[in-house]
C-alpha beads as a LAMMPS data file, in Angstrom:
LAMMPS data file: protein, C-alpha beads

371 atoms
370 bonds

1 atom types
1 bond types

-500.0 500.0 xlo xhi
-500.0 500.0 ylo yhi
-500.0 500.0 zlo zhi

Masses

1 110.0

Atoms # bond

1 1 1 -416.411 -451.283 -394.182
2 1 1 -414.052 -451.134 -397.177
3 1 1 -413.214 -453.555 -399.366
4 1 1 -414.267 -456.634 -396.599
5 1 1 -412.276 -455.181 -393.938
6 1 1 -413.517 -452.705 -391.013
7 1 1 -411.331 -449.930 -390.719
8 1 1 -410.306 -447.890 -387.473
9 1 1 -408.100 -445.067 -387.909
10 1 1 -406.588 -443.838 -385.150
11 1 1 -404.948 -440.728 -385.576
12 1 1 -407.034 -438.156 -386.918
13 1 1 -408.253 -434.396 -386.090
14 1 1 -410.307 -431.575 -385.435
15 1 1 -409.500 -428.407 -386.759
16 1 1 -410.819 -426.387 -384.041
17 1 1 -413.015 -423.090 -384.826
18 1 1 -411.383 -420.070 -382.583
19 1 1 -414.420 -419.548 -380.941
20 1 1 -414.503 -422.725 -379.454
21 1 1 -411.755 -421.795 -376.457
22 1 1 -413.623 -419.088 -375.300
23 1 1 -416.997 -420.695 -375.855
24 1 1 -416.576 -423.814 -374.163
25 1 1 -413.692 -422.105 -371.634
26 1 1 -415.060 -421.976 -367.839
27 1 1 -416.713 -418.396 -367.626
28 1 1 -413.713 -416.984 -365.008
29 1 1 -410.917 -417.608 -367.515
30 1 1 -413.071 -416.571 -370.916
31 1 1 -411.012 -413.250 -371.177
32 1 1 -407.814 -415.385 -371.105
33 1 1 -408.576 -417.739 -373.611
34 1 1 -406.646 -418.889 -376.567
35 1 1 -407.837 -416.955 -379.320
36 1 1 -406.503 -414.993 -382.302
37 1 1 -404.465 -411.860 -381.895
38 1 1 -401.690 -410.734 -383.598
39 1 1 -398.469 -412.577 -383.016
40 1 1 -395.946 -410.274 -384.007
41 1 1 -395.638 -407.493 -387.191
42 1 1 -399.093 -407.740 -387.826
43 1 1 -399.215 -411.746 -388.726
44 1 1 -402.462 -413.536 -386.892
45 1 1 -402.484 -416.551 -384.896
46 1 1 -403.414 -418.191 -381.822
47 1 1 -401.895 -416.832 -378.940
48 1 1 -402.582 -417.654 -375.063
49 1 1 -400.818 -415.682 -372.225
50 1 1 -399.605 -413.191 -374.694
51 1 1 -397.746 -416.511 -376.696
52 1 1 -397.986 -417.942 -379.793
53 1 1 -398.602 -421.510 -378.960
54 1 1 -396.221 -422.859 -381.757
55 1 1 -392.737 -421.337 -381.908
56 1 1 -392.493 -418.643 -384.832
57 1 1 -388.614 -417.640 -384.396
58 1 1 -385.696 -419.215 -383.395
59 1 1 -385.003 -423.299 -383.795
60 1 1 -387.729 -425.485 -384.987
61 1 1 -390.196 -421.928 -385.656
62 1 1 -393.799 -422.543 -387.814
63 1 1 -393.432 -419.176 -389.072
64 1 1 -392.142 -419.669 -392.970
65 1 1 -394.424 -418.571 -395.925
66 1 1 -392.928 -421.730 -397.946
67 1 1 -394.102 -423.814 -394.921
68 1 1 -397.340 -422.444 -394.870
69 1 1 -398.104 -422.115 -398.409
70 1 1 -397.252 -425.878 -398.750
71 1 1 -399.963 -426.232 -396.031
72 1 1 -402.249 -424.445 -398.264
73 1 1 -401.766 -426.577 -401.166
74 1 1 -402.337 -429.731 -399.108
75 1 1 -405.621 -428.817 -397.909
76 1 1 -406.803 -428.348 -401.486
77 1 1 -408.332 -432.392 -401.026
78 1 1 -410.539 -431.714 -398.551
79 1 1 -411.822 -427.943 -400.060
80 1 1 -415.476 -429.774 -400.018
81 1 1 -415.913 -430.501 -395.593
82 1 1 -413.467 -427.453 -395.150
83 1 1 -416.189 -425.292 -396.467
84 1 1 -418.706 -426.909 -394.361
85 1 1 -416.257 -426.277 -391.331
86 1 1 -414.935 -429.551 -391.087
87 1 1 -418.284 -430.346 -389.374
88 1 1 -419.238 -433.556 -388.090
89 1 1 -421.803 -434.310 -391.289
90 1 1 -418.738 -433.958 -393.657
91 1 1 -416.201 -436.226 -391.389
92 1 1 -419.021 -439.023 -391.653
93 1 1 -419.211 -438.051 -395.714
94 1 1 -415.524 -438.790 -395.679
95 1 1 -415.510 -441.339 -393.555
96 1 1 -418.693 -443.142 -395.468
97 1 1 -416.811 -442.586 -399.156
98 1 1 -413.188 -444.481 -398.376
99 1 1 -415.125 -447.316 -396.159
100 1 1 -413.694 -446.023 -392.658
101 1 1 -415.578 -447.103 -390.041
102 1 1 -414.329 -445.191 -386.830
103 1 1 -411.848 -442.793 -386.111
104 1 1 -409.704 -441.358 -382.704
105 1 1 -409.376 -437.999 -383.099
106 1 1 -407.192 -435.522 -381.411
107 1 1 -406.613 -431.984 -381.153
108 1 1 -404.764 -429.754 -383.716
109 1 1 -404.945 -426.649 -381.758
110 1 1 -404.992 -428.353 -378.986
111 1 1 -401.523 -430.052 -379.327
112 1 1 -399.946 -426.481 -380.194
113 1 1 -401.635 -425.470 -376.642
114 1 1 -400.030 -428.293 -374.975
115 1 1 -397.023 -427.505 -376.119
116 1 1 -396.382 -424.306 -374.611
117 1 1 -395.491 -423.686 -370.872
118 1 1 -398.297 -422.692 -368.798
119 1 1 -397.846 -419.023 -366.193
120 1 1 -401.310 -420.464 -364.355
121 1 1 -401.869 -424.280 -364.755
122 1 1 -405.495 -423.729 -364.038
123 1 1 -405.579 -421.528 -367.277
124 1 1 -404.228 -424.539 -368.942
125 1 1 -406.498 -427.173 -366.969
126 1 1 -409.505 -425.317 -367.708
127 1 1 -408.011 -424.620 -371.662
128 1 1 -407.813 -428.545 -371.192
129 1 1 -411.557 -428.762 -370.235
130 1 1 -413.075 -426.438 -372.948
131 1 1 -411.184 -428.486 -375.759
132 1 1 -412.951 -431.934 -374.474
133 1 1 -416.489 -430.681 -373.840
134 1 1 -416.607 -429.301 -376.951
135 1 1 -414.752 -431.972 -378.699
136 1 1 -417.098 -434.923 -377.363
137 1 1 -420.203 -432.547 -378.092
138 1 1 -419.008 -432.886 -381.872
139 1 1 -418.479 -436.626 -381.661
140 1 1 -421.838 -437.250 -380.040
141 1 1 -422.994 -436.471 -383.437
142 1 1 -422.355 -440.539 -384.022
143 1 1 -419.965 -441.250 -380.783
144 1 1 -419.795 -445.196 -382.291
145 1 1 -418.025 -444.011 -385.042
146 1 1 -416.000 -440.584 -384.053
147 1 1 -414.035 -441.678 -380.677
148 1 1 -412.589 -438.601 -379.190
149 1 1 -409.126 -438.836 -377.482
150 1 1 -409.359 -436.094 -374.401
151 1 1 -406.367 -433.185 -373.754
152 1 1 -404.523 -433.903 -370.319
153 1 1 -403.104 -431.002 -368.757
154 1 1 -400.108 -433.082 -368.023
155 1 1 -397.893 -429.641 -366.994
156 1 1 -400.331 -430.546 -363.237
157 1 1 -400.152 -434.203 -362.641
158 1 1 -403.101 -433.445 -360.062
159 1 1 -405.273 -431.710 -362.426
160 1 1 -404.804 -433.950 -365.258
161 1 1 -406.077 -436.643 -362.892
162 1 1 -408.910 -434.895 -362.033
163 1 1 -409.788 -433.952 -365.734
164 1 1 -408.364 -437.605 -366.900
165 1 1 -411.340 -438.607 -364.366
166 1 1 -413.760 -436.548 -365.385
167 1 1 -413.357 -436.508 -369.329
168 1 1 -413.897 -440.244 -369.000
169 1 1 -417.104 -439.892 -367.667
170 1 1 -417.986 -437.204 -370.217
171 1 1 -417.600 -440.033 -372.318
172 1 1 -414.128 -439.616 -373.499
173 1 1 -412.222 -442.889 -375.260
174 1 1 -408.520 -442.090 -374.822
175 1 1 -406.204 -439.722 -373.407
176 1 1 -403.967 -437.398 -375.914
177 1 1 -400.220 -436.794 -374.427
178 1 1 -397.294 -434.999 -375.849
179 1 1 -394.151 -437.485 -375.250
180 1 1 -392.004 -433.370 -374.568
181 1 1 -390.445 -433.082 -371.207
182 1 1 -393.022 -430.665 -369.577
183 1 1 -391.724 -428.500 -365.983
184 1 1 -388.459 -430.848 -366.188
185 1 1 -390.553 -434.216 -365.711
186 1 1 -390.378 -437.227 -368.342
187 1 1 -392.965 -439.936 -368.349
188 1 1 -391.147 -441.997 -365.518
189 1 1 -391.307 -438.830 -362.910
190 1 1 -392.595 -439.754 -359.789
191 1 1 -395.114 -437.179 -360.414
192 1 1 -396.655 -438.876 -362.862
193 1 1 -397.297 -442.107 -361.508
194 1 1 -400.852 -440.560 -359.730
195 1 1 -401.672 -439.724 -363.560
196 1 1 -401.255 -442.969 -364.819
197 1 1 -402.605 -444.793 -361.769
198 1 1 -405.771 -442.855 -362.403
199 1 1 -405.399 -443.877 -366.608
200 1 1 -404.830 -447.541 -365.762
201 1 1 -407.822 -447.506 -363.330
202 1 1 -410.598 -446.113 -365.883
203 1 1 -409.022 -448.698 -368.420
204 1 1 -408.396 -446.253 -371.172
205 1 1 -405.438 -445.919 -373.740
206 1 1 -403.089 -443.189 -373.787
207 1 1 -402.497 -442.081 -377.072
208 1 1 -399.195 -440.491 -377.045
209 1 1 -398.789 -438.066 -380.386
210 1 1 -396.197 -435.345 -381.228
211 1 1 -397.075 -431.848 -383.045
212 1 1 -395.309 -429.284 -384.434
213 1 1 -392.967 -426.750 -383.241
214 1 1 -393.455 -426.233 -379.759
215 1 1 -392.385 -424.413 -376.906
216 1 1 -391.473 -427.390 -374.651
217 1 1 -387.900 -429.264 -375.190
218 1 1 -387.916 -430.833 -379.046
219 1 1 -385.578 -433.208 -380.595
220 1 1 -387.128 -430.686 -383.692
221 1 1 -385.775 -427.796 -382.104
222 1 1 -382.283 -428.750 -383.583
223 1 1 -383.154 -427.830 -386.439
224 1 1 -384.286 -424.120 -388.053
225 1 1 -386.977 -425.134 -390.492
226 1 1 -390.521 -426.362 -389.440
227 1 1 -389.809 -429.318 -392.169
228 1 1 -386.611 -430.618 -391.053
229 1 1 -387.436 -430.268 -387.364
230 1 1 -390.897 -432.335 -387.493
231 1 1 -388.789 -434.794 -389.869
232 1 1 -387.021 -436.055 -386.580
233 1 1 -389.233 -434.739 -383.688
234 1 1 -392.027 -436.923 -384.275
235 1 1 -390.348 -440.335 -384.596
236 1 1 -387.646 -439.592 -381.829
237 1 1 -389.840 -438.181 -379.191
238 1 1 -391.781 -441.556 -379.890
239 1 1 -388.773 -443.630 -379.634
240 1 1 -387.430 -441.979 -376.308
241 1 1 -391.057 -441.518 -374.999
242 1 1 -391.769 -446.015 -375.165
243 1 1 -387.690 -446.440 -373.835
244 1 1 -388.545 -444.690 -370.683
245 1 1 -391.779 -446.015 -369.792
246 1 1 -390.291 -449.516 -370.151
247 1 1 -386.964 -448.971 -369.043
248 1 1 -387.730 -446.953 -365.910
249 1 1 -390.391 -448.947 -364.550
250 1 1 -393.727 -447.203 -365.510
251 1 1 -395.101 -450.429 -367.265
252 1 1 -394.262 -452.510 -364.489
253 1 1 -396.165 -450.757 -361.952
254 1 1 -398.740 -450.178 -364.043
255 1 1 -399.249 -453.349 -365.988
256 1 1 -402.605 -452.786 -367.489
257 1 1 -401.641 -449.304 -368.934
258 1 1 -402.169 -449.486 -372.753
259 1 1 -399.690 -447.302 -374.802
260 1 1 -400.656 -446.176 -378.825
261 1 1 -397.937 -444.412 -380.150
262 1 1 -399.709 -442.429 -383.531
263 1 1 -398.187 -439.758 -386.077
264 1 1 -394.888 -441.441 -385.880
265 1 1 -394.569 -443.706 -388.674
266 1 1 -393.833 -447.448 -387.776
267 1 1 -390.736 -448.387 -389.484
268 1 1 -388.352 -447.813 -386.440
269 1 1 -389.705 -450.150 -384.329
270 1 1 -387.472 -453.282 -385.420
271 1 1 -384.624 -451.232 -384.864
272 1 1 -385.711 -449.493 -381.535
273 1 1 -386.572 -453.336 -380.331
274 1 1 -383.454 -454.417 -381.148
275 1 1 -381.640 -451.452 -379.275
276 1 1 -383.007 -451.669 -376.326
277 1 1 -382.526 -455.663 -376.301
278 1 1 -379.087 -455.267 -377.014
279 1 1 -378.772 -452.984 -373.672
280 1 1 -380.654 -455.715 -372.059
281 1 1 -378.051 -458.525 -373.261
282 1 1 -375.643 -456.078 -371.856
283 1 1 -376.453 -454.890 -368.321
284 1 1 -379.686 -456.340 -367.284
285 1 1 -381.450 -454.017 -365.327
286 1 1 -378.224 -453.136 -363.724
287 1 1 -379.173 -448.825 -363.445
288 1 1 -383.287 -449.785 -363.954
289 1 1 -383.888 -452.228 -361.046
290 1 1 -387.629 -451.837 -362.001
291 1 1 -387.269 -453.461 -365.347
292 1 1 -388.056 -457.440 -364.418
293 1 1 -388.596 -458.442 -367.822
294 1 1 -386.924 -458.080 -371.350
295 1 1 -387.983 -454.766 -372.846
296 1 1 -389.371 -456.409 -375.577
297 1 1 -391.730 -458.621 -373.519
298 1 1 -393.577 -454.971 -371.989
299 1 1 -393.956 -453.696 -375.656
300 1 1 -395.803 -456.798 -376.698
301 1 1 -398.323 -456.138 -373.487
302 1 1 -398.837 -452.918 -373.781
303 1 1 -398.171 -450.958 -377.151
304 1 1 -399.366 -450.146 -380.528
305 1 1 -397.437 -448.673 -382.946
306 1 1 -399.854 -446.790 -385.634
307 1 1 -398.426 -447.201 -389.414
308 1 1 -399.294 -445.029 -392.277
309 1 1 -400.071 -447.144 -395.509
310 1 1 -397.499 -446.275 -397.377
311 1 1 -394.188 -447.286 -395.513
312 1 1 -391.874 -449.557 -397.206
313 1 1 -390.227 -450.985 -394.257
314 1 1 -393.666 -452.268 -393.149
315 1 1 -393.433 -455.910 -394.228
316 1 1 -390.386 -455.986 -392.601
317 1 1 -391.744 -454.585 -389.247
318 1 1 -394.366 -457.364 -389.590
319 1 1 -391.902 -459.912 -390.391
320 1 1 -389.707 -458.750 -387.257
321 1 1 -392.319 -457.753 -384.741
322 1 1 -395.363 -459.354 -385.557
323 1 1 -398.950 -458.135 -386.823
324 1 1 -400.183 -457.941 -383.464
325 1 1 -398.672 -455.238 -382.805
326 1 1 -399.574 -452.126 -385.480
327 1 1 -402.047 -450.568 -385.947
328 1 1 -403.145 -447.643 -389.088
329 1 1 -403.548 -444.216 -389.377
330 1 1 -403.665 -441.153 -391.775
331 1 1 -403.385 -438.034 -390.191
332 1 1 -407.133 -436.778 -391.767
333 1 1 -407.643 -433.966 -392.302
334 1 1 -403.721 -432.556 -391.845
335 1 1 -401.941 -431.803 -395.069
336 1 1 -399.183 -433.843 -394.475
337 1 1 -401.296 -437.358 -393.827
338 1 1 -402.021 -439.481 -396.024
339 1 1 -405.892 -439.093 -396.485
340 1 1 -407.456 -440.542 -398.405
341 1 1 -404.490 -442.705 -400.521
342 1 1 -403.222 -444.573 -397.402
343 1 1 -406.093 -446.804 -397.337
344 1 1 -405.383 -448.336 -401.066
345 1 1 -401.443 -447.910 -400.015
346 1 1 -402.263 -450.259 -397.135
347 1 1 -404.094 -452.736 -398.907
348 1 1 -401.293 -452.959 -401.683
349 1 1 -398.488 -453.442 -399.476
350 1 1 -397.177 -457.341 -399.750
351 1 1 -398.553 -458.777 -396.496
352 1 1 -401.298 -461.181 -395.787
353 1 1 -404.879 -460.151 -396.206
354 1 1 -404.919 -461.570 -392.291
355 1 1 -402.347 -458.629 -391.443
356 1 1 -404.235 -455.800 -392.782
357 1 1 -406.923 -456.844 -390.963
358 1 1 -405.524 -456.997 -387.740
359 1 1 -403.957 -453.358 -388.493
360 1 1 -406.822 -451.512 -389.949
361 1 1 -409.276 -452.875 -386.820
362 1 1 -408.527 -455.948 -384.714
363 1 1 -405.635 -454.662 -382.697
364 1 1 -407.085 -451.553 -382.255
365 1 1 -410.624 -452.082 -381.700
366 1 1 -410.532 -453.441 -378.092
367 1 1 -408.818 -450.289 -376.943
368 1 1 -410.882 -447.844 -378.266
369 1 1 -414.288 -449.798 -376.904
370 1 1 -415.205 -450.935 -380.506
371 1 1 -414.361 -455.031 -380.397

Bonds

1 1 1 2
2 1 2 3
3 1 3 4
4 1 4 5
5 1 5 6
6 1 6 7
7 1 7 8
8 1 8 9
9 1 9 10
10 1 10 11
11 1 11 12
12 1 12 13
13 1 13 14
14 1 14 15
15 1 15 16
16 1 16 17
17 1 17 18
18 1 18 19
19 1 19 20
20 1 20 21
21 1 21 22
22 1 22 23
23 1 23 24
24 1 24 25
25 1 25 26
26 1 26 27
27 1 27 28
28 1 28 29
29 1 29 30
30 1 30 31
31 1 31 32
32 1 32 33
33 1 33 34
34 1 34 35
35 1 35 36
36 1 36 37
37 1 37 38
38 1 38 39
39 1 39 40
40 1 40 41
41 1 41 42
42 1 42 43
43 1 43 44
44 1 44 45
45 1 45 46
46 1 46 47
47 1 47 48
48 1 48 49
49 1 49 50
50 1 50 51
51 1 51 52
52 1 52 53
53 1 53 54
54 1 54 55
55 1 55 56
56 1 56 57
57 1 57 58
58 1 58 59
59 1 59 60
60 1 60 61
61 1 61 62
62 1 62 63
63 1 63 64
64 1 64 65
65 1 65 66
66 1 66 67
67 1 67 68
68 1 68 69
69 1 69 70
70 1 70 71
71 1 71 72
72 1 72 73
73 1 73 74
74 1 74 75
75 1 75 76
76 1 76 77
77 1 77 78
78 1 78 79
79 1 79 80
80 1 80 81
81 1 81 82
82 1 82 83
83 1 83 84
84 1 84 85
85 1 85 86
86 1 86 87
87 1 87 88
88 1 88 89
89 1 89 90
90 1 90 91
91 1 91 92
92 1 92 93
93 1 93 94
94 1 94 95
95 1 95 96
96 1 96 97
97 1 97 98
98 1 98 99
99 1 99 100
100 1 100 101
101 1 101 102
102 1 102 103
103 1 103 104
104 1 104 105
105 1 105 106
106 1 106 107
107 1 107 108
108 1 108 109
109 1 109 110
110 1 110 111
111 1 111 112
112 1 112 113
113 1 113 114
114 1 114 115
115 1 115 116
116 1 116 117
117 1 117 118
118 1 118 119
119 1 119 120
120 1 120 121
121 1 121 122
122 1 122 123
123 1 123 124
124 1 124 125
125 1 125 126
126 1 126 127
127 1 127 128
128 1 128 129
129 1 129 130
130 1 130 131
131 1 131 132
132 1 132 133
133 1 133 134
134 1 134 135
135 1 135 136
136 1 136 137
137 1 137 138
138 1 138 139
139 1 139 140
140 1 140 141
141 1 141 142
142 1 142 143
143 1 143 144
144 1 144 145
145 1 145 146
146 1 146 147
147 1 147 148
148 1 148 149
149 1 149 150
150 1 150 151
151 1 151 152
152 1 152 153
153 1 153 154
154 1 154 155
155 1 155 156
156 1 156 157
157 1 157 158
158 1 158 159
159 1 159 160
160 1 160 161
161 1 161 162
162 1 162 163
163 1 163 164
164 1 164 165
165 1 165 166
166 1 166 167
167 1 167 168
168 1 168 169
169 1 169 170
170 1 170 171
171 1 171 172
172 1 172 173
173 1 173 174
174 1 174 175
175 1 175 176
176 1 176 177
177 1 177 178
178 1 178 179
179 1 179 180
180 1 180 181
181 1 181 182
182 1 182 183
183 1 183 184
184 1 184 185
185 1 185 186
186 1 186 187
187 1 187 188
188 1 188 189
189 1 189 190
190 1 190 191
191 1 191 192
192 1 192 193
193 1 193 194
194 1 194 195
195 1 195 196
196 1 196 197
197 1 197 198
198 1 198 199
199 1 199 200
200 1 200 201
201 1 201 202
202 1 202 203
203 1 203 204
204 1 204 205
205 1 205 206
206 1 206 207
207 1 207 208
208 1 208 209
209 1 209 210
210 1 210 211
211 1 211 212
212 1 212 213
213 1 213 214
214 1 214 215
215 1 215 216
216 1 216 217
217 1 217 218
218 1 218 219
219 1 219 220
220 1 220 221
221 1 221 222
222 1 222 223
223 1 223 224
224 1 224 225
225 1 225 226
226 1 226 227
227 1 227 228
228 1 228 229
229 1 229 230
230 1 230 231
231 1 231 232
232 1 232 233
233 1 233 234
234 1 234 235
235 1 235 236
236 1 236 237
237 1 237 238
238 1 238 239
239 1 239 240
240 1 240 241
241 1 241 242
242 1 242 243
243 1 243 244
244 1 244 245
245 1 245 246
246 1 246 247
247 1 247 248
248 1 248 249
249 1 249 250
250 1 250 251
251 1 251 252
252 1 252 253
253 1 253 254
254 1 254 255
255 1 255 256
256 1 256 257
257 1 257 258
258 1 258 259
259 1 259 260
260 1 260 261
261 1 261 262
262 1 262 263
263 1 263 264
264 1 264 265
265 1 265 266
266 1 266 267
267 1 267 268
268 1 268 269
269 1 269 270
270 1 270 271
271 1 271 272
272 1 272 273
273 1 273 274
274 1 274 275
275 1 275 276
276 1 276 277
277 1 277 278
278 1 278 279
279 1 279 280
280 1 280 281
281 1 281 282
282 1 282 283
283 1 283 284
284 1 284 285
285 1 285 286
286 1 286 287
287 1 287 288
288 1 288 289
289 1 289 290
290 1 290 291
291 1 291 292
292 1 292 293
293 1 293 294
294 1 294 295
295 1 295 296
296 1 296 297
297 1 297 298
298 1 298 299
299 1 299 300
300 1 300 301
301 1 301 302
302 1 302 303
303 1 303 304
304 1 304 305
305 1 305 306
306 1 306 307
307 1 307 308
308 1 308 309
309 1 309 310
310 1 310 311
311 1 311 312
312 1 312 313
313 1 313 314
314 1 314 315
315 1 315 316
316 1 316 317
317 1 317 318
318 1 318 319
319 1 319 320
320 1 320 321
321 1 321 322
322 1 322 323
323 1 323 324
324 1 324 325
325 1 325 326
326 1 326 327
327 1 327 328
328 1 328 329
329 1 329 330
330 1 330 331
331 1 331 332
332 1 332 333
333 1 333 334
334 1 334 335
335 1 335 336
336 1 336 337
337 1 337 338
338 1 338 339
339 1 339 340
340 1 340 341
341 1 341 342
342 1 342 343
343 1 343 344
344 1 344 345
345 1 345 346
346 1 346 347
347 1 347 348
348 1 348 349
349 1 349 350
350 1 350 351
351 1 351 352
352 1 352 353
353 1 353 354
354 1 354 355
355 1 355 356
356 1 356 357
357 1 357 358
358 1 358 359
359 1 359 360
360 1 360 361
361 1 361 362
362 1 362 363
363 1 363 364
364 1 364 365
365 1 365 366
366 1 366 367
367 1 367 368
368 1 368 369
369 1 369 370
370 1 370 371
């Protein structure tokens, strides 16, 4: 607890050890595992099918030494559980110093890996697989606190419904989606709705979270700079991600599917609201005959929208929206979050003391199985 309120963040990391794919990787597919190798003029990094998994050329690439050196610098705050490995016993030493109480945590690896089109889908399934045993074998190290969000391999609608399936008996608490176009499908594909039928069944969230420079289509890969391409890619692929699940129908047939949109920021949302109402006062459902209600009326049921501390437009997205409706998060243990400041940013913005609570744990809580 910090400062009288319980605190749930819900978008935080793993930084994956290397060993880990191969490791944890069903034994047929351990000589194809991601793993280090050199990427190209002698310059290391993960690489899977002979790929980088993040783009390191071209539009969007994650190749500069300016980008990475200003990676470097970031992770000089967290030198103490980075020499231990990022291991559980320093998350909870974090965790235990700024008064968090729980957090979701995702892949970083992982997300670069699910950004890159698969040549053999079981490759990626069983990639998939190797991430979330390992992953919920770390956060069984205090599984009320560290919640693990599981890798979908969303490229095979059928195989992430049977890992969606089985990573929720493992013990898994949400699902972690890239909002990218993957084989030509968005989220309202037809071949998606056995995926989500499956999520909506076991009752978990899906926790739908950007990362940098990939493979698969980008609003980032505009752009020819890692910076100014995750600038836009993360808030836009949000945006367009929640328009198509409402607008073309997902949320109606699947009423009880929760949607947490992290990593995003929250200050759009007014605006993004009001857009799509403003289509709605204009056509109806004219070209969606699926949408029944006002767009705004499906956010309200099933989305979150996760807020860093230190966003100016937030009182105005609680004065527009409502309170009910965000939730927090800081990116720990990525450079670019806001670990550990956003806590005292969040607590300082001018809203009620009944708002931050409702952010920092009682919207979220339910979801994740901590009310």
């Amino acid at each position: 607890m910090r400062n009288g309120f319980k605190v749930l963040d819900t978008d935080c990391h793993q930084m994956e050890p290397p060993r880990i794919w191969k490791d944890y990787i069903d034994p047929e597919f351990a000589d194809r595992a991601p793993a280090i190798a050199d990427m190209g003029g002698g310059k290391p990094g993960m690489m899977c099918e002979g790929e980088a998994l993040a783009k390191q050329d071209g539009s969007y690439p994650m190749a500069s030494k300016e980008f990475h050196e200003a990676a470097i610098r970031g992770m000089e705050k967290f030198e103490a559980s980075r020499s231990e490995g990022f291991n559980p016993a320093s998350r909870i030493r974090d965790m235990d110093a700024q008064g968090v109480d729980a957090q979701v945590i995702y892949p970083t690896v992982g997300g670069q890996l699910l950004g890159k089109p698969f040549k053999d889908l079981d490759l990626l399934a069983a990639s998939c697989r190797a991430y979330n045993d390992w992953s919920l074998e770390y956060c069984g190290h205090d599984a009320a606190r560290l919640k693990m969000a599981a890798m979908l391999p969303m490229q095979a609608p059928d195989l992430a419904v049977e890992e969606a399936n089985r990573a929720a008996a493992a013990g898994a608490s949400a699902f972690y989606v890239r909002p990218n176009p993957s084989q030509g499908r968005n989220f309202y594909h037809a071949d998606y709705d056995r995926v989500w039928a499956a999520i909506e069944k076991l009752g978990l969230p899906v926790c739908i979270h950007d990362s940098g420079s990939p493979h698969l289509p980008s609003f980032g890969e505009r752009m020819d700079t890692h910076t100014s391409g995750h600038i836009i890619a993360h808030p836009f692929e949000a945006m367009v991600a929640m328009m198509t699940l409402i607008w073309y129908g997902v949320i109606e047939r699947f009423p009880e599917l929760k949607i947490v949109h992290v990593e995003a920021d929250a200050g759009w949302l007014p605006y993004w609201l009001q857009r799509m109402e403003q289509h709605w006062d204009f056509s109806g459902n004219a070209e969606h005959p699926l949408l029944k209600k006002r767009p705004t009326e499906y956010f309200k049921s099933n989305f979150l929208v996760a807020c860093r501390g230190d966003e100016m437009t937030l009182p105005s997205v609680v004065d527009l929206v409502g309170d009910d409706y965000i939730t927090f998060n800081t990116d720990y243990p990525h450079p670019d979050g806001t670990w550990p400041a956003g806590m005292l940013a969040l607590e300082s913005q001018p809203i009620s003391q009944e708002s931050i609570r409702k952010i920092y744990w009682d919207n979220p809580a339910p979801l994740f199985g901590l009310a």
